[in-house]
C-alpha positions in Angstrom: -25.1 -4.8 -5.3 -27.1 -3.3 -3.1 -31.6 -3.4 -3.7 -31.4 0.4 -3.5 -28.3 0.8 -6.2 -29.2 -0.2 -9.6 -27.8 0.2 -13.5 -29.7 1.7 -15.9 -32.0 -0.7 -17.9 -30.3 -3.1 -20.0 -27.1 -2.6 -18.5 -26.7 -5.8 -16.5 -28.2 -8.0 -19.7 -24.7 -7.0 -21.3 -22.6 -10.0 -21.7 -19.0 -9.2 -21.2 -16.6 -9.0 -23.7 -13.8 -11.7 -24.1 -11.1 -10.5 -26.2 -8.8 -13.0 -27.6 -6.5 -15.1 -25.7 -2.7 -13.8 -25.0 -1.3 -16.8 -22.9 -0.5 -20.3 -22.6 -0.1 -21.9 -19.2 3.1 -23.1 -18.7 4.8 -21.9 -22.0 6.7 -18.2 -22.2 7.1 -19.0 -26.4 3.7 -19.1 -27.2 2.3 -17.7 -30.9 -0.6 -15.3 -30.3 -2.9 -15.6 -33.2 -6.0 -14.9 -31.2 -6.9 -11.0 -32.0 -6.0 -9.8 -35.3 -2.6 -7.8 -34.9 -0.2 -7.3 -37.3 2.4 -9.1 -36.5 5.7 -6.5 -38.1 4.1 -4.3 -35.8 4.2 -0.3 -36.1 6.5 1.4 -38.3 9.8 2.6 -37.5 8.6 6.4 -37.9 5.4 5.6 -35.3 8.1 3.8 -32.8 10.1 7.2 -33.0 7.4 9.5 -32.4 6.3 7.3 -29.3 9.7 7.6 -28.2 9.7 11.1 -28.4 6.7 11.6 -26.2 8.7 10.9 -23.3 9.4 14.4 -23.0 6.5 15.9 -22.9 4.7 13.4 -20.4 4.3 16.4 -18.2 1.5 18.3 -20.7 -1.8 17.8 -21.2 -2.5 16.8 -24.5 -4.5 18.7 -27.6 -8.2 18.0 -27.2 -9.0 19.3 -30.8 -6.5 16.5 -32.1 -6.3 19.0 -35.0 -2.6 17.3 -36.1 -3.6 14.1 -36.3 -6.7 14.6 -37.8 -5.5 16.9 -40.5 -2.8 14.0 -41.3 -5.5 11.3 -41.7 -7.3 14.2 -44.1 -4.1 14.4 -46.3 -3.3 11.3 -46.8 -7.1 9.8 -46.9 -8.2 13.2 -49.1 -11.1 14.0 -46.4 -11.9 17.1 -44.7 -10.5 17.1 -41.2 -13.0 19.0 -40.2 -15.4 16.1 -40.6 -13.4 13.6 -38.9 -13.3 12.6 -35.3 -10.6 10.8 -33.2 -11.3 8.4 -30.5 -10.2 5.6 -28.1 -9.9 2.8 -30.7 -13.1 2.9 -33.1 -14.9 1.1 -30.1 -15.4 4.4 -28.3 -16.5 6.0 -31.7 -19.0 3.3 -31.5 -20.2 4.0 -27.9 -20.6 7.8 -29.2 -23.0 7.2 -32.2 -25.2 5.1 -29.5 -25.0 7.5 -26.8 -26.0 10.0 -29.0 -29.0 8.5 -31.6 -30.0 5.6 -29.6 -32.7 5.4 -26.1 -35.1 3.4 -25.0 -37.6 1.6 -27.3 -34.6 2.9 -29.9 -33.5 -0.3 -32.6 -29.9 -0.7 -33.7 -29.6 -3.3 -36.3 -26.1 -5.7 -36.9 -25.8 -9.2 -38.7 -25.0 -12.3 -36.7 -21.9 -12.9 -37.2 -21.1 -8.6 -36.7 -18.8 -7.4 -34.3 -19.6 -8.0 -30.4 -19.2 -3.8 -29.5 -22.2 -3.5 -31.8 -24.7 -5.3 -29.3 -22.8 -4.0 -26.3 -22.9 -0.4 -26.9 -26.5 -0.2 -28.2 -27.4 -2.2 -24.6 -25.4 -0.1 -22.9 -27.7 3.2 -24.3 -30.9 1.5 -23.4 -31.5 0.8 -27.2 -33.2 -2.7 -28.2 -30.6 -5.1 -30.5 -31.7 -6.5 -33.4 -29.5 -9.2 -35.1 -30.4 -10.1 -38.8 -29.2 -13.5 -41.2 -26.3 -13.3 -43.3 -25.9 -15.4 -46.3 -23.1 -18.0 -46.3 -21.6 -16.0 -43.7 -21.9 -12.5 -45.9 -23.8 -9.7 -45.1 -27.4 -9.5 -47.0 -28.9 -6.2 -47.7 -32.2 -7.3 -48.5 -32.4 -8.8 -45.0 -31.1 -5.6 -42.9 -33.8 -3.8 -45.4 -36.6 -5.9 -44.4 -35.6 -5.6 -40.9 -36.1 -1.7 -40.6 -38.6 0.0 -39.0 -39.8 3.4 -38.1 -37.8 3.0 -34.6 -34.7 1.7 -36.5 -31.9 4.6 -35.4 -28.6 3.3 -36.6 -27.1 0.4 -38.7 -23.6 -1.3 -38.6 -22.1 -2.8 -40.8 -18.3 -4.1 -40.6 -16.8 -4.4 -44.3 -14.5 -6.6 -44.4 -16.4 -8.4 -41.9 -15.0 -9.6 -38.4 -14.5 -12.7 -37.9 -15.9 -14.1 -41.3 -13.6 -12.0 -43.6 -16.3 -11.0 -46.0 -17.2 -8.0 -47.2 -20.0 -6.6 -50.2 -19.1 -4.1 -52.5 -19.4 0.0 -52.5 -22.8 -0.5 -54.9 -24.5 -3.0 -52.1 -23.4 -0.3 -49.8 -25.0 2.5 -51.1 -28.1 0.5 -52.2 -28.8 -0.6 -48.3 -27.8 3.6 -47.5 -30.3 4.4 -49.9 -32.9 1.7 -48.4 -32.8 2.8 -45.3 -35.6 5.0 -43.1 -35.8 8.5 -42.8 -33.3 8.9 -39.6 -31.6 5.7 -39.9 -27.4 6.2 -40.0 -25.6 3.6 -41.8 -22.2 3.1 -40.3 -19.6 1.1 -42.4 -16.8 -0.2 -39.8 -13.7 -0.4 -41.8 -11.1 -1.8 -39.3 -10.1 -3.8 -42.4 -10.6 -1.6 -45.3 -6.5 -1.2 -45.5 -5.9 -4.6 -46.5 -8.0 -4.5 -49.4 -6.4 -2.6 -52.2 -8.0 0.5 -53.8 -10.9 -0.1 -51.2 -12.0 3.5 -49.2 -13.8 1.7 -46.7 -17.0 3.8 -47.6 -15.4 7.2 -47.1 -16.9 8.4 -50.5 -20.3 7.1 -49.3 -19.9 9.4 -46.1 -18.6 12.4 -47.9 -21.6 11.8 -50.2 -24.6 10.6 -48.3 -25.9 12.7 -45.3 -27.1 9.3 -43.9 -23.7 7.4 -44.1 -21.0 7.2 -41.2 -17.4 5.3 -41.4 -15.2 4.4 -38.6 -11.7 3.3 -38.5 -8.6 2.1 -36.5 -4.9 2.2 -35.9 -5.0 -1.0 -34.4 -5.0 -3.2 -37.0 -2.9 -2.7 -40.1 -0.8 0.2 -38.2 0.0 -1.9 -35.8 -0.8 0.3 -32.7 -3.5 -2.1 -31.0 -1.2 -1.2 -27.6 -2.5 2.6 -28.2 -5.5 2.7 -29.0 -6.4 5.2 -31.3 -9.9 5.1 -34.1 -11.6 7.3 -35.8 -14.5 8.2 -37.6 -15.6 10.0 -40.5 -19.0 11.8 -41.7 -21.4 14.8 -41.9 -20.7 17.4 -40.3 -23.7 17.0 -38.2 -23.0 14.2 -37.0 -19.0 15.0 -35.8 -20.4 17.9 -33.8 -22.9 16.0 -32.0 -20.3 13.3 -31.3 -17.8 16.1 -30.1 -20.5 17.3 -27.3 -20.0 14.1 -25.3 -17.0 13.3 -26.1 -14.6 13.7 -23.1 -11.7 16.3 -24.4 -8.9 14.9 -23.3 -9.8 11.1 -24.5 -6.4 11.1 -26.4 -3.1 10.9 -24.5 -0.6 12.8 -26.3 1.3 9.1 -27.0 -1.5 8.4 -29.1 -1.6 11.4 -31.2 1.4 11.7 -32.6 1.9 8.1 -33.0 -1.1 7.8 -34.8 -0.3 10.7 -36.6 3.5 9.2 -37.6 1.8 6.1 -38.3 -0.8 7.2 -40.9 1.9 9.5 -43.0 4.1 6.4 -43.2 2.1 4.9 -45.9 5.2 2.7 -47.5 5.2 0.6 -44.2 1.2 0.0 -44.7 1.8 -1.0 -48.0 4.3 -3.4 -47.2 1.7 -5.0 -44.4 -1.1 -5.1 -46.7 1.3 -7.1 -49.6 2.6 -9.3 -47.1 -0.7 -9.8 -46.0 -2.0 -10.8 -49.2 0.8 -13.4 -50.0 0.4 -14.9 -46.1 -3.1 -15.0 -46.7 -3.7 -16.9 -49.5 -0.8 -19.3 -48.4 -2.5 -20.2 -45.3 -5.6 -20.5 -46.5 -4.6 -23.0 -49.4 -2.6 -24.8 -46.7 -5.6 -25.0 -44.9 -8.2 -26.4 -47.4 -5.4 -28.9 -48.8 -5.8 -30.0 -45.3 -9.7 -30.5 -45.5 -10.1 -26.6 -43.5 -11.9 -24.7 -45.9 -12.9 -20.8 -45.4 -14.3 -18.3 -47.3 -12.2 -15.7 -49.4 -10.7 -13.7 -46.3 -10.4 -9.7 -47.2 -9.1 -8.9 -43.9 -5.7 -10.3 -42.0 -7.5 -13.3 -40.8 -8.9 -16.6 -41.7 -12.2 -18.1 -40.7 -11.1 -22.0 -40.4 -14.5 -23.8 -40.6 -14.6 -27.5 -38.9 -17.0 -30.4 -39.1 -18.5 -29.6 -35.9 -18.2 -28.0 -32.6 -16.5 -30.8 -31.3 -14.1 -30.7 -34.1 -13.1 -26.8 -33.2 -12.7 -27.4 -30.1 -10.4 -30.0 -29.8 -8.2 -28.5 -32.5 -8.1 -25.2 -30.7 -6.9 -27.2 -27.1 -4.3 -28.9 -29.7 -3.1 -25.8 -31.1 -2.8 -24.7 -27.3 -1.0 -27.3 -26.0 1.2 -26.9 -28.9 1.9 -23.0 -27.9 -0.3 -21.5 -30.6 -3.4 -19.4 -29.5 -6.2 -18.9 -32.4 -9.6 -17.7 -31.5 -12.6 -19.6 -30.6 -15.8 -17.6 -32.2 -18.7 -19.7 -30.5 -19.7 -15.8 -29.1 -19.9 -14.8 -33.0 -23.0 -17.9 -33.9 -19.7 -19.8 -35.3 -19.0 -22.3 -32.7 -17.9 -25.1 -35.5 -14.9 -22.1 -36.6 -11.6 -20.8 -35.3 -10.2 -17.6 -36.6 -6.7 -17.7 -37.0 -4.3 -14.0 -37.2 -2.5 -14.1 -40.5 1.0 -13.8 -38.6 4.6 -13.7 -40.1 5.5 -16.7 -42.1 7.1 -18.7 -39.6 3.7 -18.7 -37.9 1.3 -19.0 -41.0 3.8 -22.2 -41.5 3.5 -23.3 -37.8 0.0 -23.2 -37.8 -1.0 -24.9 -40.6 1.7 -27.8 -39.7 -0.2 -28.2 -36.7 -4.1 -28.3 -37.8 -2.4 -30.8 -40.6 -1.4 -32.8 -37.5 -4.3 -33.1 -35.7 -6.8 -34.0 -39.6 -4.3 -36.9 -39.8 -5.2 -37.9 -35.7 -1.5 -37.3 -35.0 -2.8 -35.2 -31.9 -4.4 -37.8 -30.1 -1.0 -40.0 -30.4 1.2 -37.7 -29.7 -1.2 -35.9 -26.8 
């Protein structure tokens, strides 16, 4: 770069994102279990309407997204008009900074809170602040005690990535409530559809003027390859968002897959009870194995080792072995791996593996 051509403030103290693994050297069967997708992928219906799209690769698509936001209000009760689509929820975090945050500015996120969080608020000029969790749960006592007057927004992802935890809709409301005059509260529910009868804080946003929730098709819809979010609030805040958001940020793949996707709400109950079962089998399989983890509400599990070292080395096992899990040094967990709940053939796989390597067959058979 060159002295005369230079970022913005901030922008270059952004450290780049590392999503999870996807290969193995040297193996072409390796089991991904590195970034959280579901692993029966889309429905049949979403797989249809992508197929269909073929034909109309030649349009520009709808930049009001007023079909697929109108599905996601019948099937989620909301008014569409309140809702706003987006390039995974990432870019509907990028929006709520670009648009409340500046210099001098404070967004507020717990440690072990989602990496986009700190990125997006640098990337506005805004100032980071990262607060304690308790046993790896988010406190709201602490993210209270943390506001100030130049506090601008707060987020929250409940369940929580990569720990799995999550508080209830009362401790929700309770930190909304708490918060500054011109603070937002945004509740990132990426995971709220693997937690039965849980809204992931839409009541709160239809309720609150001060409460904003995102969402995603990536996860539990299976569409990670799309990329397709949303978000849901006042309507204050969706119009501000709309003003800088670019209008044709949605390919028309994405709609109407998305829009498939969200009306076929058999094949996301299926996932979530699938889930649920693979779930609490691994995580059983794990502890029995001396791998403990906290109750997971999400479609992962946060496997927590005696020490770095210990992670480590069972991660370049499970490699060697052809199984990727996530390393979460990057999340203030670098004694932890978090580990995709996959089909059962993988859950099984897995666990065989990390049972392996607590009885020091991996060093004998290395």
């Amino acid at each position: 770069m060159t002295s005369h051509i230079r970022p913005q403030p901030g922008i270059m103290e952004i450290e780049l994102y590392q999503g999870g693994a996807a290969h193995v050297a040297g193996r072409t069967d390796a089991i991904k279990l590195s970034s959280n997708e579901n692993p029966f992928g889309p429905s049949d219906k979403a797989k249809d309407a992508f197929a269909k799209c073929a034909h109309t690769l030649h349009r520009y698509p709808s930049t009001d997204h007023v079909r697929l936001r109108s599905a996601i209000g019948d099937v989620h009760r909301l008014d569409p008009d309140r809702i706003i689509c987006g390039v995974g929820s990432d870019e509907i975090i990028h929006l709520l900074c670009q648009s409340f945050v500046g210099p001098r500015d404070e967004v507020i996120f717990t440690e072990h809170g989602f990496l986009m969080y700190r990125i997006a608020t640098q990337a506005a000029g805004g100032t980071p602040v990262q607060v304690a969790e308790r046993e790896r749960t988010t406190d709201v006592d602490v993210i209270l005690s943390a506001c100030t007057k130049k506090t601008k927004l707060v987020f929250l992802a409940n369940p929580n990535n990569p720990t799995g935890t999550m508080i209830g809709l009362a401790e929700l409301e309770r930190l909304a409530n708490g918060l500054p005059k011109g603070a937002l509260l945004v509740i990132d529910g990426a995971y709220a559809e693997y937690v039965e009868g849980y809204d992931g804080g839409a009541e709160l946003a239809t309720r609150l003027p001060n409460v904003f929730m995102t969402r995603t098709f990536s996860k539990i819809y299976g569409l990670g390859g799309l990329r397709v979010g949303w978000g849901y609030g006042p309507r204050e805040i969706i119009d501000i968002l709309n003003r800088i958001r670019g209008p044709f940020n949605l390919a028309t793949a994405q709609l109407e897959t998305a829009e498939a996707a969200v009306r076929d709400q058999d094949w996301v109950n299926k996932c979530r009870d699938d889930n649920t079962r693979l779930r609490a089998w691994l995580a059983e399989a794990l502890a029995e194995k001396g791998v403990p983890s906290d109750t997971s509400t999400a479609n992962f599990i946060l496997a927590r080792f005696a020490s770095t070292q210990e992670a480590e080395a069972c991660d370049d096992w499970l490699k060697s072995e052809g199984v990727i899990v996530r390393r979460v040094a990057g999340y203030n967990l670098p004694n932890c791996l978090r580990i995709t709940v996959g089909d059962e053939p993988s859950c099984r796989r897995v666990a065989h593996l990390i049972g392996v390597f607590k009885a020091g067959g991996a060093s004998q058979t290395a």
